[in-house]
PyMOL Python script that loads the backbone (N, CA, C, O; Angstrom):
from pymol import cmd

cmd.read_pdbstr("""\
ATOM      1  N   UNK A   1      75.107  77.339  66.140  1.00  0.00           N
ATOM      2  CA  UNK A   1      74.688  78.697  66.319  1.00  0.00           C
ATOM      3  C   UNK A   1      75.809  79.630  65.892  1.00  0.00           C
ATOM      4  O   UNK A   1      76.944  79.665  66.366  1.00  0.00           O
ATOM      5  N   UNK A   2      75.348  80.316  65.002  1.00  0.00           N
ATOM      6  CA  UNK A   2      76.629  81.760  64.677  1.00  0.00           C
ATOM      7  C   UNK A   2      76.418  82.787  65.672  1.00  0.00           C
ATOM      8  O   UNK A   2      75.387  83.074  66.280  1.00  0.00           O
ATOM      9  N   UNK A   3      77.368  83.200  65.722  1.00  0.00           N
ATOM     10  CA  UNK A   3      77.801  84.403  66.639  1.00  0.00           C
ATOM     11  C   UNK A   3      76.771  85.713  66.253  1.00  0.00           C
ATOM     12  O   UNK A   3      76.446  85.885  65.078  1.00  0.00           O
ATOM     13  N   UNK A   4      76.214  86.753  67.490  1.00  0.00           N
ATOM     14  CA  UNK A   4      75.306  87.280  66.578  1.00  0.00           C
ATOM     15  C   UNK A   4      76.418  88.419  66.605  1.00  0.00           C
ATOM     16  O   UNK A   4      77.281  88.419  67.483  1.00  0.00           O
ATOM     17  N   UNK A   5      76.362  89.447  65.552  1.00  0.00           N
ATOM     18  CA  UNK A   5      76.807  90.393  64.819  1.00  0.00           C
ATOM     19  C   UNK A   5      76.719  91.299  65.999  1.00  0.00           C
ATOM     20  O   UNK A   5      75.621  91.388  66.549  1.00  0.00           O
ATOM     21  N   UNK A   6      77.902  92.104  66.546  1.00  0.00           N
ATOM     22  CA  UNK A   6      77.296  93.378  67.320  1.00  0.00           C
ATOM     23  C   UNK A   6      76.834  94.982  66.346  1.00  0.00           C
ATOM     24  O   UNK A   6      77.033  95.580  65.289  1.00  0.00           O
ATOM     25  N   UNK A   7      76.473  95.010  66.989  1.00  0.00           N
ATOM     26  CA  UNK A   7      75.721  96.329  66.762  1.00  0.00           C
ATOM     27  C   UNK A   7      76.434  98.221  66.771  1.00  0.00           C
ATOM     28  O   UNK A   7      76.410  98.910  67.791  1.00  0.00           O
ATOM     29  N   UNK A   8      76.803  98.543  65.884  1.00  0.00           N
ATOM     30  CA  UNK A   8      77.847  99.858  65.942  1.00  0.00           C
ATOM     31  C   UNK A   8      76.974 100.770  66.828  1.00  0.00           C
ATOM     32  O   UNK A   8      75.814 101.012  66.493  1.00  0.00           O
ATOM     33  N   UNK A   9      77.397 101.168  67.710  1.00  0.00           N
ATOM     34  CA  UNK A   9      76.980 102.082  68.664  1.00  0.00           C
ATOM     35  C   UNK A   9      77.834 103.404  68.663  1.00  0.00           C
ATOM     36  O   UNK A   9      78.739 103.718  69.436  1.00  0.00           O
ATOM     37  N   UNK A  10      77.265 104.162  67.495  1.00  0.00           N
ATOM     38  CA  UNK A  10      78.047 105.727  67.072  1.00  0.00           C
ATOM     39  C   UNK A  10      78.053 106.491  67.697  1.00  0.00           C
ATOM     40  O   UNK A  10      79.080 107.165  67.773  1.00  0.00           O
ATOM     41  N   UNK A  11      76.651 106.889  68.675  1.00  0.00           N
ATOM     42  CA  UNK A  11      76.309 107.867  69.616  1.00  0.00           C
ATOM     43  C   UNK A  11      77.044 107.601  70.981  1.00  0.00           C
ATOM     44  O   UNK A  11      77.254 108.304  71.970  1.00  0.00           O
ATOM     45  N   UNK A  12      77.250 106.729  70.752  1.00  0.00           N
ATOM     46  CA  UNK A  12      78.149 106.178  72.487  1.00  0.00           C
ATOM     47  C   UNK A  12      79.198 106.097  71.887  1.00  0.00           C
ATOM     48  O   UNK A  12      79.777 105.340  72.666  1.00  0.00           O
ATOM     49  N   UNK A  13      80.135 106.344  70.853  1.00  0.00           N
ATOM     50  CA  UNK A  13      81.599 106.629  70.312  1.00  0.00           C
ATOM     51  C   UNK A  13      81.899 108.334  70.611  1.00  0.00           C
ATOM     52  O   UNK A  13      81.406 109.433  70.357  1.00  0.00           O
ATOM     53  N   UNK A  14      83.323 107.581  71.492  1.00  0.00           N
ATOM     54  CA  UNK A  14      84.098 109.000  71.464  1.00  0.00           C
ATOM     55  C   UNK A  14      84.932 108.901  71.279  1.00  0.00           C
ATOM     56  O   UNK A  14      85.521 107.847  71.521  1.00  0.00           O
ATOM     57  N   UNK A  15      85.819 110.511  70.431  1.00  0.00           N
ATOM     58  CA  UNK A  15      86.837 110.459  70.343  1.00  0.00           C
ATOM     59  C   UNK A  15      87.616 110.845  71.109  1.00  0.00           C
ATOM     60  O   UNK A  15      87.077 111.613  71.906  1.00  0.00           O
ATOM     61  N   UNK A  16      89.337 110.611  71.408  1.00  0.00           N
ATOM     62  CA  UNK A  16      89.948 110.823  72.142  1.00  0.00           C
ATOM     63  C   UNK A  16      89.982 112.378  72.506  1.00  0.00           C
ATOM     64  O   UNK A  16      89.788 112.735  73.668  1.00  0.00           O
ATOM     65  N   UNK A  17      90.185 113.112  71.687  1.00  0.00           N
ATOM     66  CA  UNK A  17      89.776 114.430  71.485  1.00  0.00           C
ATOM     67  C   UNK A  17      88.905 115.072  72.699  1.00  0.00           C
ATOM     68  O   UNK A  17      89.222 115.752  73.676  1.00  0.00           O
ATOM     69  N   UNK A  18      87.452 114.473  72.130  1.00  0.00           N
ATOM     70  CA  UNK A  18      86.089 114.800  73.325  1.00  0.00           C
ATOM     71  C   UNK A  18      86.410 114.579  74.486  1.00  0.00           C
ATOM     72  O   UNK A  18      86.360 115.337  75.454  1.00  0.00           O
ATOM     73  N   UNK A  19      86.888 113.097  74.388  1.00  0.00           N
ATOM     74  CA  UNK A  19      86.892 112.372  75.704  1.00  0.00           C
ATOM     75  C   UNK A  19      88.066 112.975  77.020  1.00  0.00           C
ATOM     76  O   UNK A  19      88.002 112.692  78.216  1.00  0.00           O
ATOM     77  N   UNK A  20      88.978 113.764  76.410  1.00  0.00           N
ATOM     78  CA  UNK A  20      89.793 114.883  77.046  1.00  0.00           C
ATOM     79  C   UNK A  20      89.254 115.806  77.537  1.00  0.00           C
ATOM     80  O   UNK A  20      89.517 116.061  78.712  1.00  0.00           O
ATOM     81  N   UNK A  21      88.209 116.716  76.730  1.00  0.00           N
ATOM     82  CA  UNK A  21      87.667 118.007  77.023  1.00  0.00           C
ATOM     83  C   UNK A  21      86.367 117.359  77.955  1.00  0.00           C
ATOM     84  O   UNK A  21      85.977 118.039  78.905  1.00  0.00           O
ATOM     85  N   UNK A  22      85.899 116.425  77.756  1.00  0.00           N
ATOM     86  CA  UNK A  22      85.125 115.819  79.001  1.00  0.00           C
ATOM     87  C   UNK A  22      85.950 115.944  80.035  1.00  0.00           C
ATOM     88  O   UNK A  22      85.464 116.737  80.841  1.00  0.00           O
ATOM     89  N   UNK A  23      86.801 115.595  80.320  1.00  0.00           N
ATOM     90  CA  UNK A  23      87.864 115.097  81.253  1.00  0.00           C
ATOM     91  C   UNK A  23      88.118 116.050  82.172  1.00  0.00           C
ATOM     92  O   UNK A  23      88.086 116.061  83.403  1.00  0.00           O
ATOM     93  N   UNK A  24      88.532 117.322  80.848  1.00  0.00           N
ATOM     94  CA  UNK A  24      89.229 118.500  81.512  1.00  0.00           C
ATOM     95  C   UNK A  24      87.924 119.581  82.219  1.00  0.00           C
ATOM     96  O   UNK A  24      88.109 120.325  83.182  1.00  0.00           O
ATOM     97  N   UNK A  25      86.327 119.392  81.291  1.00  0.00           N
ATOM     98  CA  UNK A  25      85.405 120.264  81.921  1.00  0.00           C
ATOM     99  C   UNK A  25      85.220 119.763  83.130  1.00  0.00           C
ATOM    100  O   UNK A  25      85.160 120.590  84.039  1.00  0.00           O
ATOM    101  N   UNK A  26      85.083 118.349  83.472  1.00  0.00           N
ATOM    102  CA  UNK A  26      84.978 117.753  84.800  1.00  0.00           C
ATOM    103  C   UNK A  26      85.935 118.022  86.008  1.00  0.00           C
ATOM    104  O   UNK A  26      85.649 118.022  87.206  1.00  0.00           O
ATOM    105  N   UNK A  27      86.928 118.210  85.511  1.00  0.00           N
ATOM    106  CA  UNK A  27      88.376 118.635  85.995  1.00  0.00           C
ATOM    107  C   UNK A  27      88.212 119.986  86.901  1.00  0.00           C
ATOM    108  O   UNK A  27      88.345 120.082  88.121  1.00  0.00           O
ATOM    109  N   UNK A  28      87.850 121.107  85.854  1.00  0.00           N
ATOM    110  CA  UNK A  28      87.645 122.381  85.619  1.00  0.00           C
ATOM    111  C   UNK A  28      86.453 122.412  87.113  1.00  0.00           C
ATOM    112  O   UNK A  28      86.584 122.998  88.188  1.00  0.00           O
ATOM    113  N   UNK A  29      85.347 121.544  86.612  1.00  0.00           N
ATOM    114  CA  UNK A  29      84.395 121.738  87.753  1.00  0.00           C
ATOM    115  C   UNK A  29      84.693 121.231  89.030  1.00  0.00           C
ATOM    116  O   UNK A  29      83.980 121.734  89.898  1.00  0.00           O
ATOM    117  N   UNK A  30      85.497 120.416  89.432  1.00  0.00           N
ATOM    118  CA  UNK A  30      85.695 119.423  90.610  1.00  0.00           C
ATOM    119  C   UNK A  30      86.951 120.966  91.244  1.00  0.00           C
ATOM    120  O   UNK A  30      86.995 121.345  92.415  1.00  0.00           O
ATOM    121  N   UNK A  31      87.631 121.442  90.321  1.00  0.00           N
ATOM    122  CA  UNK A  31      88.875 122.579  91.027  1.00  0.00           C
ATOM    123  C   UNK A  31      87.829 123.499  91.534  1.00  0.00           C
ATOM    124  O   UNK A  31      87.825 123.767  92.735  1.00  0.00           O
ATOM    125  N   UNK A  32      86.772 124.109  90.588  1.00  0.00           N
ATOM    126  CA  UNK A  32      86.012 125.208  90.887  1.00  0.00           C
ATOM    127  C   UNK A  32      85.070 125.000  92.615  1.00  0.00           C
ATOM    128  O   UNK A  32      84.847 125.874  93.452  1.00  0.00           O
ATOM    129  N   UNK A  33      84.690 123.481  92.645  1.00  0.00           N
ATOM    130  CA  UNK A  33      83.722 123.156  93.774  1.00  0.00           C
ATOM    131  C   UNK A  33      84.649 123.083  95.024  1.00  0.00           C
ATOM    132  O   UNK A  33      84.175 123.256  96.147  1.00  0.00           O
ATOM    133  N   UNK A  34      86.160 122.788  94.799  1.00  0.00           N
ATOM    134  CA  UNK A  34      87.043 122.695  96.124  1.00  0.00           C
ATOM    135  C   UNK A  34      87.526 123.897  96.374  1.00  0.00           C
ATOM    136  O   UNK A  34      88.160 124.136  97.402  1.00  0.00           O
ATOM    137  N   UNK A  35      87.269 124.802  95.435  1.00  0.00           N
ATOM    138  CA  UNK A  35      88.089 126.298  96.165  1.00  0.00           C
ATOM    139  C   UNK A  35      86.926 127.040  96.797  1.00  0.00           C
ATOM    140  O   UNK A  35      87.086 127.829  97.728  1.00  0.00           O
ATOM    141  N   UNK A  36      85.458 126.686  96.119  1.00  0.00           N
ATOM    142  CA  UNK A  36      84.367 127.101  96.981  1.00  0.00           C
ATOM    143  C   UNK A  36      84.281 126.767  98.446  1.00  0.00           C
ATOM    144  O   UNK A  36      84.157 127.577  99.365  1.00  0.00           O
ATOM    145  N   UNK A  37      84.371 125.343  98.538  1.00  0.00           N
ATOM    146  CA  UNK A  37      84.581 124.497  99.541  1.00  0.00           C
ATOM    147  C   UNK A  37      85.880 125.356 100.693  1.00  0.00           C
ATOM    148  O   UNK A  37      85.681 125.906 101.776  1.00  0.00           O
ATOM    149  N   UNK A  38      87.057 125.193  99.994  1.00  0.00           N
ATOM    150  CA  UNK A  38      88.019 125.769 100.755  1.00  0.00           C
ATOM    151  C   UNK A  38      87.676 127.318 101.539  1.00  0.00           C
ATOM    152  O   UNK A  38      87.899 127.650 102.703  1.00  0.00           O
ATOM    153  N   UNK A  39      87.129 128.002 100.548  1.00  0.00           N
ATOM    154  CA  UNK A  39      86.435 129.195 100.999  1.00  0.00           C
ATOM    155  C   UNK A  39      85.361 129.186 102.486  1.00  0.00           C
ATOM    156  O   UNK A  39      85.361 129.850 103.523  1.00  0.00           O
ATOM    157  N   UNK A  40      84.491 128.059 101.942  1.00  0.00           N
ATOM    158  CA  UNK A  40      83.849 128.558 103.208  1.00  0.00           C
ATOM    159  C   UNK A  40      84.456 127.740 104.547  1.00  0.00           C
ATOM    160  O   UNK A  40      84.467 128.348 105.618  1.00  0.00           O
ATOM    161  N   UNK A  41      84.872 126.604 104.498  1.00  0.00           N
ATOM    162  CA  UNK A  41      85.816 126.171 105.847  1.00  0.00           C
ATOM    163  C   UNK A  41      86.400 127.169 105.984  1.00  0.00           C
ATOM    164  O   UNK A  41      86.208 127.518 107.148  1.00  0.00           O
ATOM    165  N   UNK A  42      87.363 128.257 105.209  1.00  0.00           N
ATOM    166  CA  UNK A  42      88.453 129.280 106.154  1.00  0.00           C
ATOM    167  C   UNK A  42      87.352 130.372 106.731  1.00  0.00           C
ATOM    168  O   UNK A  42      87.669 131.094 107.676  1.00  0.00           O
ATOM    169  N   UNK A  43      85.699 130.483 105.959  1.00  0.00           N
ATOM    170  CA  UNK A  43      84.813 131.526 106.566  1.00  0.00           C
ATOM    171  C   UNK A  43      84.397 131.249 107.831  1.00  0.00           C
ATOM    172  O   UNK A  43      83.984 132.184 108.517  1.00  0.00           O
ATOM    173  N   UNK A  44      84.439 129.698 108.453  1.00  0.00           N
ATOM    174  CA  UNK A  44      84.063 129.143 108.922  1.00  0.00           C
ATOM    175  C   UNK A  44      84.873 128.923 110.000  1.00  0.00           C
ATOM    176  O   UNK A  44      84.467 128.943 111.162  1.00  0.00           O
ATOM    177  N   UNK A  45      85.803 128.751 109.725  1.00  0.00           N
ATOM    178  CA  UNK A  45      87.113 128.670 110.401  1.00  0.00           C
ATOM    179  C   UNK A  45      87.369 130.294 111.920  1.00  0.00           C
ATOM    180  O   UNK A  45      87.504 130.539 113.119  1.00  0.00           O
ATOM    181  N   UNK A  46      87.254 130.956 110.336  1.00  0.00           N
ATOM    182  CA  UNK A  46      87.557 132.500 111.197  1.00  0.00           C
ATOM    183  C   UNK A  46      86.141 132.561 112.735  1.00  0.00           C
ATOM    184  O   UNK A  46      86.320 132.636 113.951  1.00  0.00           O
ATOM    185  N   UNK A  47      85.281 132.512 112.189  1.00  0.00           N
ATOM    186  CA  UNK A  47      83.486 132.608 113.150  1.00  0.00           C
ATOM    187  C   UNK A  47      83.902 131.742 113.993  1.00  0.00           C
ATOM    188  O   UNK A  47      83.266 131.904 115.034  1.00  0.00           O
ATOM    189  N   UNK A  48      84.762 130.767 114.101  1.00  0.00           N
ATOM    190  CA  UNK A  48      84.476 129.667 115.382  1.00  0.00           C
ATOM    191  C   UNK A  48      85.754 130.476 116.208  1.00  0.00           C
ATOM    192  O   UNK A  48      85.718 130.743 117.409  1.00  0.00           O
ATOM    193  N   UNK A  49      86.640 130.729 115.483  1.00  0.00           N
ATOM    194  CA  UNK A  49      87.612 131.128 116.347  1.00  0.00           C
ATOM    195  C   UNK A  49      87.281 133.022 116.922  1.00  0.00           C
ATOM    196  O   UNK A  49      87.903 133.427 117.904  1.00  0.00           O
ATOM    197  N   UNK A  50      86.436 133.835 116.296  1.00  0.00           N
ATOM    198  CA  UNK A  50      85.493 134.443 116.705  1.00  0.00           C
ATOM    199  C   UNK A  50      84.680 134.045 118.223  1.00  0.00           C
ATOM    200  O   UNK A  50      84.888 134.281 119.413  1.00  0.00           O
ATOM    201  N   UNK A  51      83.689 133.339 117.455  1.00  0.00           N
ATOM    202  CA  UNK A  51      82.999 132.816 118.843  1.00  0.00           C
ATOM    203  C   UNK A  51      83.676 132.191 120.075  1.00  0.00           C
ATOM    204  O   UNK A  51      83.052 132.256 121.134  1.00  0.00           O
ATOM    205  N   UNK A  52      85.088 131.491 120.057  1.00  0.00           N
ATOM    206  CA  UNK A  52      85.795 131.284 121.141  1.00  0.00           C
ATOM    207  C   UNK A  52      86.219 132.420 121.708  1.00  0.00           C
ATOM    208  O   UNK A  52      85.885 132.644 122.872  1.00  0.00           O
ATOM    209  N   UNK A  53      87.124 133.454 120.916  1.00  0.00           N
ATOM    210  CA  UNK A  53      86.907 134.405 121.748  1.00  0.00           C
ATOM    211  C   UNK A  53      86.283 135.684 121.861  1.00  0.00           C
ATOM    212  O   UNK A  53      86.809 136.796 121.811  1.00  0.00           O
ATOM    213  N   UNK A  54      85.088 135.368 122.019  1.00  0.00           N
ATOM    214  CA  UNK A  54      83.870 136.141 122.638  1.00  0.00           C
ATOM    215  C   UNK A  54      83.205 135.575 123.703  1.00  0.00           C
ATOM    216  O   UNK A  54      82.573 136.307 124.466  1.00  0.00           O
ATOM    217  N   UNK A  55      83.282 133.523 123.994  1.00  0.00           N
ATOM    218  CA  UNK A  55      83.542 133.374 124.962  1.00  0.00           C
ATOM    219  C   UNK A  55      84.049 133.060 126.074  1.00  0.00           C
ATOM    220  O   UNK A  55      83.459 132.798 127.123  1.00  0.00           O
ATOM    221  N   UNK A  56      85.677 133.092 125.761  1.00  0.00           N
ATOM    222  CA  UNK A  56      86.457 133.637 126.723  1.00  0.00           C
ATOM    223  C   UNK A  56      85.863 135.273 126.963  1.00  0.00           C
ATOM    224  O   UNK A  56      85.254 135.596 127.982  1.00  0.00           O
ATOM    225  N   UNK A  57      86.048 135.848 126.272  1.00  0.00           N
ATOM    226  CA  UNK A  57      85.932 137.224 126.812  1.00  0.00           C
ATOM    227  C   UNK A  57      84.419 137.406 127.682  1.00  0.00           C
ATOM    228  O   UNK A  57      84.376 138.108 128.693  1.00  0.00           O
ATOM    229  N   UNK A  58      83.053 136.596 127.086  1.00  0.00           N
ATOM    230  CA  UNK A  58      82.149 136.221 128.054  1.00  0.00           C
ATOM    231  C   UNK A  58      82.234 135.495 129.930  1.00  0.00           C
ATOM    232  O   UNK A  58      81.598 135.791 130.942  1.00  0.00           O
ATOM    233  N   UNK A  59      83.572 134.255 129.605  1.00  0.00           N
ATOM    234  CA  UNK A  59      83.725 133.941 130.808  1.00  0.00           C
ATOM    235  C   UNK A  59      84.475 134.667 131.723  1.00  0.00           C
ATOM    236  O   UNK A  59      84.133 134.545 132.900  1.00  0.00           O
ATOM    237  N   UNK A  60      85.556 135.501 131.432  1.00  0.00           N
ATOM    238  CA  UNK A  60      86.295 136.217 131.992  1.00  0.00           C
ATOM    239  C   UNK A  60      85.685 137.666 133.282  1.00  0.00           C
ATOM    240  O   UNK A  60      85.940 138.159 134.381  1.00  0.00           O
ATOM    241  N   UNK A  61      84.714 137.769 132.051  1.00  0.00           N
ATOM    242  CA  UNK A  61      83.729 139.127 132.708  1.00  0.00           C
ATOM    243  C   UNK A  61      82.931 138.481 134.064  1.00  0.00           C
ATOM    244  O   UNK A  61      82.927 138.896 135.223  1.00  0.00           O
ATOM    245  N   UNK A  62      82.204 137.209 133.414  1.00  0.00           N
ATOM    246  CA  UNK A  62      81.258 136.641 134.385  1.00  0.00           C
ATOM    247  C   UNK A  62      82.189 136.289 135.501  1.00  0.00           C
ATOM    248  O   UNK A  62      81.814 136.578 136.637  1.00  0.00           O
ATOM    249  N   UNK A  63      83.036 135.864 135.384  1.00  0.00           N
ATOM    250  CA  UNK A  63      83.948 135.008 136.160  1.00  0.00           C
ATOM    251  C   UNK A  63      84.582 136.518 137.169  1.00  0.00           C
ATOM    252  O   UNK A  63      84.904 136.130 138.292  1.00  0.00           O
ATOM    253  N   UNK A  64      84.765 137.797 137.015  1.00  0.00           N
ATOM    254  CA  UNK A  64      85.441 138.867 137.711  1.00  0.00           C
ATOM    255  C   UNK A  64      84.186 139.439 137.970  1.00  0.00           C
ATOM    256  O   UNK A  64      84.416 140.374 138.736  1.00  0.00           O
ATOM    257  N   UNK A  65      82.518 139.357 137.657  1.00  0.00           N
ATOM    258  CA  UNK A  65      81.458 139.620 138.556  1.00  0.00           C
ATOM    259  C   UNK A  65      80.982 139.108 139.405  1.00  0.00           C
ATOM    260  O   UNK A  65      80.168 139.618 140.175  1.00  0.00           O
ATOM    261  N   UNK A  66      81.429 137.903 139.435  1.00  0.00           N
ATOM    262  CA  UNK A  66      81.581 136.397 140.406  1.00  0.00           C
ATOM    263  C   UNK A  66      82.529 136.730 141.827  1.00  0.00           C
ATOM    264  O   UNK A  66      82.255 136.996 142.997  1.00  0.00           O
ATOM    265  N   UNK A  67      83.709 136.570 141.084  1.00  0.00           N
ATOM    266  CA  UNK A  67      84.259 137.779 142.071  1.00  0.00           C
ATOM    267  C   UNK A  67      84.036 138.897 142.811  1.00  0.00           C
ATOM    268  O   UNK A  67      84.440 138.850 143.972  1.00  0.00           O
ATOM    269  N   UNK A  68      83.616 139.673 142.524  1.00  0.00           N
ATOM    270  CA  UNK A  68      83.042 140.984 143.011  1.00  0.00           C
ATOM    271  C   UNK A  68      81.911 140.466 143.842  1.00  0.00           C
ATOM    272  O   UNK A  68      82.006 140.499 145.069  1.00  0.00           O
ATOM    273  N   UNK A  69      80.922 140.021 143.292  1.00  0.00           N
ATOM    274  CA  UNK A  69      79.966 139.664 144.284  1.00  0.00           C
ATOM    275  C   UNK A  69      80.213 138.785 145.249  1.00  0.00           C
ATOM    276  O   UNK A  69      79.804 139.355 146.261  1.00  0.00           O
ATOM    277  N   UNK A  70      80.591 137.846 145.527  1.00  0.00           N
ATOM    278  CA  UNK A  70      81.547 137.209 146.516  1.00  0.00           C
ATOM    279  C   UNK A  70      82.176 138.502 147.465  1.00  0.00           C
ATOM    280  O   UNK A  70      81.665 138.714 148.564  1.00  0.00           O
ATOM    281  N   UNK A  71      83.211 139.273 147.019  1.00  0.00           N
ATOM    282  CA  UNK A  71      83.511 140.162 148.219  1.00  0.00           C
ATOM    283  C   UNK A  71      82.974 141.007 148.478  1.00  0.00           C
ATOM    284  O   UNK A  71      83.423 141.661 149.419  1.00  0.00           O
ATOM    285  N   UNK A  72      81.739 141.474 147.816  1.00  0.00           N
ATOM    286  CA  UNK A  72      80.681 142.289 148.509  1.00  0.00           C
ATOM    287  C   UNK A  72      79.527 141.620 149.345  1.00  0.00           C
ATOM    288  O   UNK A  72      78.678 142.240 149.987  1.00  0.00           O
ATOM    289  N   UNK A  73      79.600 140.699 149.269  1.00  0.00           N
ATOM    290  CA  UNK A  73      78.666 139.825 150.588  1.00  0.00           C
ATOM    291  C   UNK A  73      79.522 139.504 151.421  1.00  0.00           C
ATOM    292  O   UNK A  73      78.958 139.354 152.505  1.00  0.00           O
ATOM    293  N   UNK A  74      80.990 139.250 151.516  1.00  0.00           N
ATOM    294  CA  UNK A  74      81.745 138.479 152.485  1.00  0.00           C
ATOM    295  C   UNK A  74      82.182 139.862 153.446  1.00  0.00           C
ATOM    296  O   UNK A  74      82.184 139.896 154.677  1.00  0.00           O
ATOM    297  N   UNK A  75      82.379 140.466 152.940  1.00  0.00           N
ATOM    298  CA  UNK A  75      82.923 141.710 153.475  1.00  0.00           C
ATOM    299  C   UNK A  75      81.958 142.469 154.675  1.00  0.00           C
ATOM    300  O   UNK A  75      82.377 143.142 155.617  1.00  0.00           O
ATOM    301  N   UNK A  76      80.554 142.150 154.343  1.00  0.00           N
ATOM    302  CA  UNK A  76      79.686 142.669 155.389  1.00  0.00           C
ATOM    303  C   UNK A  76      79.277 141.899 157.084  1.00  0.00           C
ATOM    304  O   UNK A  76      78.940 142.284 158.204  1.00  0.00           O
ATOM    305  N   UNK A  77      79.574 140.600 156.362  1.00  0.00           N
ATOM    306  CA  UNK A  77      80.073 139.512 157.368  1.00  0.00           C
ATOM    307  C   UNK A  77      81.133 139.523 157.989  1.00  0.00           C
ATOM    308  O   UNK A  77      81.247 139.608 159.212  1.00  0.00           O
ATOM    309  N   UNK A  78      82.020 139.433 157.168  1.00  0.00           N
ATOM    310  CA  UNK A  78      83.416 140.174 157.882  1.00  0.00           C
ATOM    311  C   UNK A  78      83.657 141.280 159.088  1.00  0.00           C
ATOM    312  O   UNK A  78      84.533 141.460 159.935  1.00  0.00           O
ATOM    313  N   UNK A  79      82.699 141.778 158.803  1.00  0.00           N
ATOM    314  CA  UNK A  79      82.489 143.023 159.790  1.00  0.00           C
ATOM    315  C   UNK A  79      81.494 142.370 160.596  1.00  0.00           C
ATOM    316  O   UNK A  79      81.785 141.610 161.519  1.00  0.00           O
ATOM    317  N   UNK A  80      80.651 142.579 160.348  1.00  0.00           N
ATOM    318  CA  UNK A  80      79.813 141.859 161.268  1.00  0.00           C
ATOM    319  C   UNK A  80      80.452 140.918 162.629  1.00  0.00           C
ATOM    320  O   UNK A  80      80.166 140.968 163.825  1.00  0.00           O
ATOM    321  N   UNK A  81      81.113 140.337 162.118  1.00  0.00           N
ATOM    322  CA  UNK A  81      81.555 139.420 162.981  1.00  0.00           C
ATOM    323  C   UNK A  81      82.578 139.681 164.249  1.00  0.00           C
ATOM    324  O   UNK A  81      82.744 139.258 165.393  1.00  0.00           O
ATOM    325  N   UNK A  82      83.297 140.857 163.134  1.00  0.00           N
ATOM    326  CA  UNK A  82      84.697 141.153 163.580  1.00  0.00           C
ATOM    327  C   UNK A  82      84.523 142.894 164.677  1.00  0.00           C
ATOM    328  O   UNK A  82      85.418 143.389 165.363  1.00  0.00           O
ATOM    329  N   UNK A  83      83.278 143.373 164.504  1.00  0.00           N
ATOM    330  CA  UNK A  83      82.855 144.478 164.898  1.00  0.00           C
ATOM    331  C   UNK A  83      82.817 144.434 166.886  1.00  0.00           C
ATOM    332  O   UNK A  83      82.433 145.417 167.519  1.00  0.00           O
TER     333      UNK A  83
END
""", "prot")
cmd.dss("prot")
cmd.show_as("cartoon", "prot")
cmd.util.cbc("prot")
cmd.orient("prot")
């Protein structure tokens, strides 16, 4: 059996040339998708640390009306008792 002959495959030939500017558009796109990326984690970033404090500043309030109501019921007892 002879060897069979391969077959020149021109359309699937590249030159080093192309095969760079392939390289570099891929390049180009992979930098462009991580600074998008980077963008929205720091947008993302900022809103969470937002929403933490809004609720601290949520628990703080609840937490000193908590308070308050506590010594406005204890206080009438207080008397009450002490009257």
């Amino acid at each position: 059996m002879s060897p069979v002959p391969l077959q020149s495959a021109q359309p699937l030939k590249f030159t080093v040339l192309e095969t760079l500017d392939r390289i570099k558009e891929e390049f180009q796109f992979f930098q462009a998708q991580y600074h998008s990326l980077k963008l929205e984690c720091e947008k993302l970033a900022g809103e969470k640390t937002e929403m933490q404090r809004h609720y601290i500043m949520y628990y703080e309030m609840s937490y000193g009306l908590n308070i308050e109501m506590h010594k406005q019921v204890s206080c009438p007892l207080f008397l009450f008792f002490f009257w």
